[in-house]
C-alpha positions as CSV (number, residue, x, y, z in Angstrom):
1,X,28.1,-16.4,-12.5
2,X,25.0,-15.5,-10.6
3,X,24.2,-17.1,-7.3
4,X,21.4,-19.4,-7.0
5,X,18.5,-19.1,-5.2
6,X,15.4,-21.9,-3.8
7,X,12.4,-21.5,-2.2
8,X,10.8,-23.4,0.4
9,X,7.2,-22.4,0.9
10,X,5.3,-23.2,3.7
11,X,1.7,-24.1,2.9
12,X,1.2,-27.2,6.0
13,X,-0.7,-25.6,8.7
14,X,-4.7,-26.0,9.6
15,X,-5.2,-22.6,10.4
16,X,-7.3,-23.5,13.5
17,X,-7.3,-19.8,14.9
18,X,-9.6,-19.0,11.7
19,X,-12.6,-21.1,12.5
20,X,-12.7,-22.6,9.1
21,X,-13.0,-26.3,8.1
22,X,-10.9,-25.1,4.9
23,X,-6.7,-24.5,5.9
24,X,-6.2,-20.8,5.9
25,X,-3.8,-21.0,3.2
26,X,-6.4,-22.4,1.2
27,X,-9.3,-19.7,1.3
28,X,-9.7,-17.4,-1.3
29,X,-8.6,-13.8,-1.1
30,X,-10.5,-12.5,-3.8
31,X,-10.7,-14.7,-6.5
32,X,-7.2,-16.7,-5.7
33,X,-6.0,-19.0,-2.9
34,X,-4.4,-17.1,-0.3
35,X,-1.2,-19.4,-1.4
36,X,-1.1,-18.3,-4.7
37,X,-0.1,-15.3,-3.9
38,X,2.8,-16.1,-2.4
39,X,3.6,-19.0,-5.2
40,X,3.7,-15.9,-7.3
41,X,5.9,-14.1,-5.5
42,X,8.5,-16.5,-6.0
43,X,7.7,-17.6,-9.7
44,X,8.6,-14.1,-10.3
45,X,11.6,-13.2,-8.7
46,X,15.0,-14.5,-8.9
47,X,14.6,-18.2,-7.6
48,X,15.0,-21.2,-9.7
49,X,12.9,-23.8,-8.0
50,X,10.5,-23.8,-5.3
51,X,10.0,-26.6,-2.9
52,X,5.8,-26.4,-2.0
53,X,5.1,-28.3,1.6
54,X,2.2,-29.1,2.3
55,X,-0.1,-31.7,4.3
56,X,-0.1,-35.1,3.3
57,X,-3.7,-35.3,2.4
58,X,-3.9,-31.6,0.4
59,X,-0.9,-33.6,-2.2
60,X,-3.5,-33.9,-4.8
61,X,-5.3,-30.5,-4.1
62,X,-2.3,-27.8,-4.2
63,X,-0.8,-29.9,-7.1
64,X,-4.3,-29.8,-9.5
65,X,-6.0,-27.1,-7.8
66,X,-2.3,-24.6,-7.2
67,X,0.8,-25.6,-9.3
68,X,-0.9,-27.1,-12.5
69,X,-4.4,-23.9,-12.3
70,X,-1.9,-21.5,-12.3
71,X,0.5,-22.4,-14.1
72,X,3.5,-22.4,-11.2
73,X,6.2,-23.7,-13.5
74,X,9.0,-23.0,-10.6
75,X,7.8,-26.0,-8.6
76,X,10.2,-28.7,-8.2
77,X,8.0,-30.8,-5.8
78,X,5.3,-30.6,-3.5
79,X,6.2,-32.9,-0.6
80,X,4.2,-33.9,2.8
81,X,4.8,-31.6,5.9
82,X,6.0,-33.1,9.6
83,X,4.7,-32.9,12.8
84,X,5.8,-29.7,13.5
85,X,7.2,-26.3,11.4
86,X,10.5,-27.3,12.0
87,X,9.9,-30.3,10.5
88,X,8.4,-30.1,7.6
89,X,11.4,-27.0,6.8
90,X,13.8,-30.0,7.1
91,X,12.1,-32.0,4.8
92,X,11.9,-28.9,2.3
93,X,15.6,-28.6,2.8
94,X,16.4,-32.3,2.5
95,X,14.5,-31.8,-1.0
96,X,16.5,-29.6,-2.1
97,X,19.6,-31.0,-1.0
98,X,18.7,-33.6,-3.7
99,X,18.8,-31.3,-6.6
100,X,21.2,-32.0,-9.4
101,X,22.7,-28.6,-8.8
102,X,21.9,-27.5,-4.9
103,X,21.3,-23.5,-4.4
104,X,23.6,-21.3,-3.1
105,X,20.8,-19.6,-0.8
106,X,17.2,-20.9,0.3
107,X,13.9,-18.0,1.2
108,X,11.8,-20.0,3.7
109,X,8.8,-18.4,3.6
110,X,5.0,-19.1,4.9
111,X,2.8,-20.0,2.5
112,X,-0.1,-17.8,4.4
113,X,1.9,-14.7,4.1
114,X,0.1,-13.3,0.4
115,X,2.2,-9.8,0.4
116,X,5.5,-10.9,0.2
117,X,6.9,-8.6,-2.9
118,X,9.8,-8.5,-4.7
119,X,11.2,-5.1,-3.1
120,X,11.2,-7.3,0.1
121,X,13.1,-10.5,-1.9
122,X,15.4,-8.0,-3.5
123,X,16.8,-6.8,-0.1
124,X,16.8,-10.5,1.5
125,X,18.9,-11.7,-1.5
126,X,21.2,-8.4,-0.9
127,X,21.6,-8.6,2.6
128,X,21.8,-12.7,2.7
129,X,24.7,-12.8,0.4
130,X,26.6,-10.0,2.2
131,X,26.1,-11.9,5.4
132,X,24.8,-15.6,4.9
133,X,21.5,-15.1,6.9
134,X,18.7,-12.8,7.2
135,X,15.0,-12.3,8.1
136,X,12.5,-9.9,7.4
137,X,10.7,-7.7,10.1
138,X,9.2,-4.4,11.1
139,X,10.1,-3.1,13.9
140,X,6.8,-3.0,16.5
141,X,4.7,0.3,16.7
142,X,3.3,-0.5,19.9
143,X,5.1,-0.3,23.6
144,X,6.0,-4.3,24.1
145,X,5.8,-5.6,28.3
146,X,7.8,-8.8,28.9
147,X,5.2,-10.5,31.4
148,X,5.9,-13.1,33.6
149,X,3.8,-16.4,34.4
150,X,1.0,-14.3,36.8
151,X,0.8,-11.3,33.8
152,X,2.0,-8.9,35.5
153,X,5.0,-6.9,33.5
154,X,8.3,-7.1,34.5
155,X,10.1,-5.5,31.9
156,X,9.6,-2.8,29.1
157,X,12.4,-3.5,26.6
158,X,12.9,0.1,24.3
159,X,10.4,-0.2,21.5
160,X,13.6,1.0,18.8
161,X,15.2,-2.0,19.5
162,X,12.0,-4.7,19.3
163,X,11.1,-5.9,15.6
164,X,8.0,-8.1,14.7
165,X,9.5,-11.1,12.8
166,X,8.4,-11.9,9.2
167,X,9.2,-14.1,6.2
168,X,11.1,-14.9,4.1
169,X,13.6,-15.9,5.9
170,X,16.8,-16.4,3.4
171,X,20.3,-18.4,4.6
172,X,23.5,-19.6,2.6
173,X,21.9,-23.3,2.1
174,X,24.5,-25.4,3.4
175,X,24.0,-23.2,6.4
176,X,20.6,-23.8,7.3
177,X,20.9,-27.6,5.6
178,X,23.8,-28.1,8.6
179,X,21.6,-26.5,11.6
180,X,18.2,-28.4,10.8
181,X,19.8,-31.5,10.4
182,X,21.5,-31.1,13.8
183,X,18.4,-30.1,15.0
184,X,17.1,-33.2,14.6
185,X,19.8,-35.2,15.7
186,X,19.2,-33.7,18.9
187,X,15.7,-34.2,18.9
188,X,16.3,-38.2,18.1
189,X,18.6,-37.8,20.9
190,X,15.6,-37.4,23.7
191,X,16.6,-33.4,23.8
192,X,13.4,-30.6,24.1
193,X,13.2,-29.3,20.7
194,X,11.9,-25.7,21.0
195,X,12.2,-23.1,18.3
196,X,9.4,-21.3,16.6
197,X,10.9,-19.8,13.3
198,X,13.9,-20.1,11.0
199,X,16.2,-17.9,12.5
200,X,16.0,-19.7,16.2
201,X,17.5,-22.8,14.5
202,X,20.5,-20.8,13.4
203,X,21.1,-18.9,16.8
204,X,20.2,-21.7,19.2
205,X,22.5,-24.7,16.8
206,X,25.2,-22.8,15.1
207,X,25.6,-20.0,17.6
208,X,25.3,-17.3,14.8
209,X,23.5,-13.8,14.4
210,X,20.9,-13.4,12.2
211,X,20.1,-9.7,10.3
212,X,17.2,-8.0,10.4
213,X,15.7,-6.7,7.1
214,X,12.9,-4.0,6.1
215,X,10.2,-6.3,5.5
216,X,6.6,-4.4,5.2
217,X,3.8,-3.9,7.8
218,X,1.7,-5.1,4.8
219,X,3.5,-8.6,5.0
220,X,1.2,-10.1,7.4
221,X,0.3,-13.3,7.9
222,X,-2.7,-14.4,7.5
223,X,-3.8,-16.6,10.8
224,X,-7.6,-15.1,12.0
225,X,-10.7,-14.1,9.8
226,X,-10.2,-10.1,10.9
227,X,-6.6,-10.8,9.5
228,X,-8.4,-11.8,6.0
229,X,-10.5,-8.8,6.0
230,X,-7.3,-6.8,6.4
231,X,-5.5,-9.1,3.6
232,X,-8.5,-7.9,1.4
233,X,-8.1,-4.1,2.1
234,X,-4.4,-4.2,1.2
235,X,-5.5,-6.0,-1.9
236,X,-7.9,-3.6,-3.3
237,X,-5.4,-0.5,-2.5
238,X,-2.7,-2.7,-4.5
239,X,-5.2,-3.1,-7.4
240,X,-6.0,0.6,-7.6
């Protein structure tokens, strides 16, 4: 019996680093929504049901204008995001956790991300069930300087050894169910929440290493306007 596989997809941010009024998620790369892309990633690969998050007051919009336009027949729900990432990956999971039948694994991935492929799903799914979590990355091209709080470099960690983090991010589900929700515990406890992707959660709650996957330096996320002039390159080379 095959495993079973969900998706969370990430589509809550306002994308203020693009200087639009429209959510970067939400502009059109070619003749799509950036999210699409991504939607379609997913509705083609080995997942079952995708959780869509996104901000309360885009409900309407990515369920007439996304799921029900282009016929995204994989989507369970599209729910309201939190305050923060972290938050509205909970409330994905929680989602999910509410399914008659709950997946074995869960792909978190950000919805702003269009070039996630399924090369790059295949060996997450591979790696993930051989050892319960894993991310995607490349590993950096350029010489990285740890800095300290006046800028000046204290540290030049070996470049071999430094990857650029991606998603999806893919873990055993009641893995990653277990770490959020103690996550938040802790943060209802008074206690600094700080973690700024998937994989943090893991390390910093469960004490447990996360692997590093081939990703693709094409899987960029989509955050500034030059980034959606390189997001349109990579799209007419893919078309060709």
């Amino acid at each position: 019996m095959g495993k079973k596989y969900a998706a969370v997809v990430l589509s809550a941010g306002k994308g203020t680093r693009m200087n639009s009024q429209v959510p970067k998620q939400y502009l059109m790369l070619e003749e799509q929504p950036i999210l699409c892309y991504s939607l379609r990633a997913f509705q083609q690969s080995m997942v079952e049901e995708i959780i869509l998050v996104c901000g309360e007051e885009d409900l309407s919009y990515c369920r007439s204008e996304i799921v029900e336009k282009y016929d995204f027949t994989k989507v369970a729900a599209i729910i309201p995001g939190g305050k923060e990432r972290y938050h509205s990956v909970c409330y994905g999971l929680q989602e999910l956790a509410q399914l008659p039948k709950q997946p074995d694994y869960v792909m978190i991935h950000d919805g702003a991300r269009p070039f996630v492929d399924q090369e790059i799903i295949a060996r997450c799914a591979q790696a993930v069930e051989q050892g319960q979590s894993c991310v995607a990355g490349m590993p950096v091209k350029d010489t990285i300087k740890i800095a300290d709080e006046h800028r000046f470099a204290i540290d030049t960690p070996k470049r071999s050894l430094v990857w650029q983090v991606q998603t999806p991010q893919v873990f055993a589900f009641p893995l990653i169910l277990q770490a959020y929700q103690e996550l938040l515990k802790s943060e209802q406890n008074g206690n600094h929440v700080s973690v700024t992707d998937d994989a943090m959660v893991l390390e910093t709650v469960m004490n447990k290493q996360v692997r590093l996957v081939e990703g693709s330096y094409k899987n960029i996320k989509i955050t500034t306007p030059e980034d959606l002039e390189i997001a349109r390159v990579f799209l007419k080379e893919k078309s060709k």
